[in-house]
Structure formats: C-alpha cells, structure tokens
C-alpha positions in Angstrom: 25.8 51.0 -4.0 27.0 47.5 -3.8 24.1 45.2 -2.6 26.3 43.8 0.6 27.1 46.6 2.4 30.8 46.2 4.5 30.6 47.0 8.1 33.3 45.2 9.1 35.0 48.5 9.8 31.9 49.9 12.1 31.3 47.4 14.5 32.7 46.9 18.2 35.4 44.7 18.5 38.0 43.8 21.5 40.5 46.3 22.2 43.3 43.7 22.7 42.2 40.4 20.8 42.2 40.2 17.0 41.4 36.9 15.3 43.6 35.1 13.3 43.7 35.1 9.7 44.1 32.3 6.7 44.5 31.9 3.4 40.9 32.3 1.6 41.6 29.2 -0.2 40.9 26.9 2.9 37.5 28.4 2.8 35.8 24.4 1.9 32.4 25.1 4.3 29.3 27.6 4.4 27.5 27.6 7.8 24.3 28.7 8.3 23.1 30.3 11.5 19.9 32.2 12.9 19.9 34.9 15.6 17.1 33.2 17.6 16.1 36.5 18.4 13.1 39.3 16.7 14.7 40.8 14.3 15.8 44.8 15.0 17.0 46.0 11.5 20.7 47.1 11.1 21.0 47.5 14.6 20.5 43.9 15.1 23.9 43.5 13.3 25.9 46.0 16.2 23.7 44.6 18.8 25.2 41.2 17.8 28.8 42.5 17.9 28.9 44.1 21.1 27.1 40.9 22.6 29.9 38.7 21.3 32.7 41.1 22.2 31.2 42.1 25.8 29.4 38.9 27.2 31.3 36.1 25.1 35.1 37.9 25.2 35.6 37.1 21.7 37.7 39.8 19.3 34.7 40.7 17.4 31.3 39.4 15.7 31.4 35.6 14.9 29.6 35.8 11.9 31.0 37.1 8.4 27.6 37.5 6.5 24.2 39.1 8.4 21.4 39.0 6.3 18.3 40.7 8.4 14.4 40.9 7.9 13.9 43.2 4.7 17.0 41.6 2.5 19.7 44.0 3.5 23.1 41.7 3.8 26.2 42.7 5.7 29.5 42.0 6.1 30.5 41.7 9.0 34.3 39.8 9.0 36.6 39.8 6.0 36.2 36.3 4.4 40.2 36.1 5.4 39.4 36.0 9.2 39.1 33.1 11.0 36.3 33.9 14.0 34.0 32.1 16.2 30.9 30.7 15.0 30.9 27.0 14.5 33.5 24.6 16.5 35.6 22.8 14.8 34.5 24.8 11.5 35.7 28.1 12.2 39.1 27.6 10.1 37.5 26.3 7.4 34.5 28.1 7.1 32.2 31.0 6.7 29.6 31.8 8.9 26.3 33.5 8.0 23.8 34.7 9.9 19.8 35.6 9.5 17.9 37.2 12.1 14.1 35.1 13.5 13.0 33.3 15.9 11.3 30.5 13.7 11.7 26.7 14.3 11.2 23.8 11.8 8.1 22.0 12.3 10.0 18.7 13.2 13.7 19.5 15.3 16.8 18.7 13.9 14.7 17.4 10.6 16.6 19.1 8.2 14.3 18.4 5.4 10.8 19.3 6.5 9.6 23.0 6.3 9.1 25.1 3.4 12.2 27.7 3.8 10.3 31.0 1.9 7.3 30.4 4.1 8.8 30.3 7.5 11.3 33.6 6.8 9.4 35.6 3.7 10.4 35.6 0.5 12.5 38.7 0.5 15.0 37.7 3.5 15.2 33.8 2.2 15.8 35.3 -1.5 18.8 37.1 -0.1 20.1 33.9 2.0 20.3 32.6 -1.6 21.7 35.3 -3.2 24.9 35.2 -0.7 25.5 31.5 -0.4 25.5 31.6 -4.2 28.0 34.4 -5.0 30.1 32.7 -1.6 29.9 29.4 -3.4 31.3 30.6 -6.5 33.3 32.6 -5.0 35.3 30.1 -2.9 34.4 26.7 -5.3 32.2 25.0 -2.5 30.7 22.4 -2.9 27.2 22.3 -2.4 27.1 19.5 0.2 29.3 21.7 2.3 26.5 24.3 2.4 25.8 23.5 6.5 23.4 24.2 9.2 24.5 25.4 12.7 23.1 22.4 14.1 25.0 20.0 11.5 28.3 20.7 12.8 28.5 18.9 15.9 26.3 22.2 17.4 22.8 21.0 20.1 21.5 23.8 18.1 18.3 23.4 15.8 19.9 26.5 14.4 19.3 28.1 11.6 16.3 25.9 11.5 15.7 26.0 8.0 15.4 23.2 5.3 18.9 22.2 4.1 17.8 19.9 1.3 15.6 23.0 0.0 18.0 25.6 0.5 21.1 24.2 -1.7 18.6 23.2 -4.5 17.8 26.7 -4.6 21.4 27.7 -4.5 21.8 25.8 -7.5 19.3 27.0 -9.2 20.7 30.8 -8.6 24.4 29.5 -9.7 22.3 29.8 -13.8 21.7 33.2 -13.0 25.2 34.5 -11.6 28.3 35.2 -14.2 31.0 33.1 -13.1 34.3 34.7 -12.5 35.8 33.9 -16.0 33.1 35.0 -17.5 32.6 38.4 -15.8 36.7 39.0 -16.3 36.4 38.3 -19.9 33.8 41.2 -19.5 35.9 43.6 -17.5 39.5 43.4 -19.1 38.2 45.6 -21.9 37.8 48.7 -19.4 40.1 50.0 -17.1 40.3 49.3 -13.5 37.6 52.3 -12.6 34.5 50.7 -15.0 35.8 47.3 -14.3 34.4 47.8 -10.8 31.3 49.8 -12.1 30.5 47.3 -14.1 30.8 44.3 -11.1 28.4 46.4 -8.9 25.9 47.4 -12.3 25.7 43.7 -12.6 25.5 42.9 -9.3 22.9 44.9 -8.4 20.8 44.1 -11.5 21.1 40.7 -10.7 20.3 40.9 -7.1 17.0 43.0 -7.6 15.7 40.5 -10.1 16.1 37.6 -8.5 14.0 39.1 -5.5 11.4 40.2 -7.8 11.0 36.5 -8.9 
C-alpha cells in the first residue's frame, strides 16, 4: 500500500466550481499549514473539505498534503491543481497541512520551539518525510520550504520552527533515492515491478525513518 494514501477522489467538492490547473513545473514553493483544531483521525481530512467547500465556497479542499496525529499522510489535491491555501502563493505552490492546536513559545518567532516535542515524533517524522519526497520531487529549494504565516498570512500558522524543520529535510534528502537513481533501478523491469518496486522502496524507507 503506498504510504500517502490518494483521496483526492473521496472528498466533497463544489458541484459547479473546479480549480484551475498548471503545469507542475511552476511548482517553486512548499507551504506549511496547521488545522488549529484537535485532531479527529481521517475524518479530520473530510471534515476539512466539506468546511472549505460549504462555509468558504471554494471548489474543494485547499490543501494538497494532510498529514494527521498518528503519521497517516493524504492527498488531498493533485499536485497539478492550483487551490486555495496561501494568497498570492496558490499558483506557485503546494500546500500541506498537519492537524494541532499547538503554538510556538514566542509568536511569529519562527526559530524557537523544538518541532518533535510540540507535535510527537511520529506526525513531525511524516511532515519530513513529505516535504522531502515534494522537494525532490519538484527541485525546491529549501528556502522556499514556507510557513503559513510567512506568506503575507496574520497567521502564526503552522507554528512550528522553520529553521529546524528544513535542516531536517535536508537531512532526509541522504536517505531518499533521487529520481535518476531510482529509474536507473526500474528500467530493468517492466512497467508492472517498476511500480512495485517504487512503493517496496517507498514504504521501506518511510517506516525506517519513523523508527529513527
């Protein structure tokens, strides 16, 4: 089973409005946002939806990535779709989400607080995780790894130390097989254990690096 699980698919969106869409290569930002809310599990992630589709009138969740309490991660937009979650971002950008209520100790001070300690070590593990294989992914640079609150945003949001969290990013990037490297891999089995083997690694990977 991969380790994010798509629910792009699943959740409520607007029964007229649809997002626009872009070329992934205009992806340059990460943004990092917290519900503000206790988290609820997987339902947190429809709860979330229907919010931003009922109360806000937007075509569907604003974030792409939901990472809750116990380390599950979720997409929740295609990387393609441009939706609402930072101003002045949202074309450029990806926006993902973890569930708490926690605040740094000094606001807006985005380099005080110990990150692990204020959301455990399993859900701030898999914050890493993603931004990491997103980073690759896209070719972001690591200064444009961005809190909510960074952006222009009144929001403390996700409340988290920024300095902390991209050192630790770039500390996972030694751990995750670059894309050459993993295609060098994969072109000597067809297209069937090519995929096989992305999700064995994947998942290998992934459970390690919590353990850690």
């Amino acid at each position: 089973m991969p380790i994010i699980e798509n629910l792009v698919l699943y959740l409520p969106s607007h029964p007229t409005l649809v997002y626009p869409k872009r070329d992934v290569k205009d992806i340059k930002y990460l943004i990092i946002h917290q519900t503000d809310s206790e988290d609820k599990g997987k339902f947190h992630v429809y709860d979330t939806a229907r919010y931003h589709v009922d109360n806000r009138g937007w075509a569907g969740i604003g974030y792409h990535y939901f990472i809750i309490k116990d380390g599950s991660i979720f997409q929740t937009q295609p990387d393609y779709v441009i939706s609402n979650h930072a101003s002045n971002y949202n074309a450029t950008s990806l926006g993902i989400v973890i569930t708490g209520d926690h605040r740094l100790p000094n606001s807006n001070d985005y380099t005080c607080g110990d990150n692990e300690g204020m959301l455990g070590k399993t859900q701030y593990k898999a914050l890493v995780w993603t931004l990491a294989k997103l980073q690759i992914r896209h070719s972001i640079p690591f200064e444009n790894i961005l809190a909510h609150g960074q952006t222009g945003s009144s929001k403390s949001c996700p409340n988290l130390n920024m300095e902390q969290l991209k050192e630790d990013v770039k500390k996972k990037d030694n751990f995750i097989y670059t894309k050459g490297r993993l295609n060098f891999i994969a072109s000597r089995f067809n297209n069937i254990f090519r995929k096989k083997l992305e999700e064995i690694k994947e998942e290998f990977d992934y459970i390690n690096f919590i353990k850690q």
